[in-house]
Residue, then its C-alpha position, 0 to 999 in steps of 0.5 A: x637208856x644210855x649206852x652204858x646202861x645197855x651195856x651192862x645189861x646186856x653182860x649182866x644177862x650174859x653172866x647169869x646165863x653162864x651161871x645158869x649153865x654151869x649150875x646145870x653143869x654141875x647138877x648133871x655131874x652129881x646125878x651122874x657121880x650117884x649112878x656110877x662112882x669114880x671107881x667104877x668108871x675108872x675101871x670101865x675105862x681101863x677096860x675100854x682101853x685094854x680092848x681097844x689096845x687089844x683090837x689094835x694088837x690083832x690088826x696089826x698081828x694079822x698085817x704082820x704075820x710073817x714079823x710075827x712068826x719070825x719074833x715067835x722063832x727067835x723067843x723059842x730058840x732063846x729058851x732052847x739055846x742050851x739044848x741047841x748049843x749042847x747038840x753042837x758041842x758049845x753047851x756047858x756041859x762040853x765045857x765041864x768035859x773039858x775041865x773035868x780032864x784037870x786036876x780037881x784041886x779042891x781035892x787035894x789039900x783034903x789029901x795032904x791032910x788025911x781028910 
């Protein structure tokens, strides 16, 4: 045989192989696809991910106590900043002391006409 010949042999060998495994690729997606639907395995990877992320959010919380505490603090004094502010004398309630001194002219054009 000449080399040419061999050649193509040996590639038409080579391409059927191929074909062969990726018929067999294609027949273990579709008995895979029957005992799990895409859905399904979408939502057991979104699961995975969340307890991954979840675990990944516990290592790094008990590496960082300290950082930790110091975020919870300062989320609980924003909530509470009026409270605070108010026990100061910074809160609104000191500044409607300090407005209600004035006059209160929404009163008295309803005056002026015998309202």
């Amino acid at each position: 045989m000449s080399d040419r010949k061999i050649r193509m042999l040996e590639d038409k060998y080579l391409r059927d192989s191929a074909r062969a495994l990726l018929e067999a690729d294609i027949q273990h997606l579709k008995t895979d696809l029957v005992q799990k639907s895409i859905g399904t395995r979408i939502i057991d990877r979104a699961k995975e991910g969340a307890i991954d992320l979840y675990e990944e959010a516990i290592d790094v919380a008990e590496d960082n106590k300290g950082a930790l505490a110091a975020l919870v603090a300062a989320i609980v004094v924003w909530f509470a900043r009026n409270p605070i502010l108010s026990i100061f004398g910074f809160g609104p309630e000191a500044e409607e002391e300090e407005e209600g001194d004035g006059w209160d002219l929404r009163d008295e054009p309803a005056e002026h006409f015998g309202r």
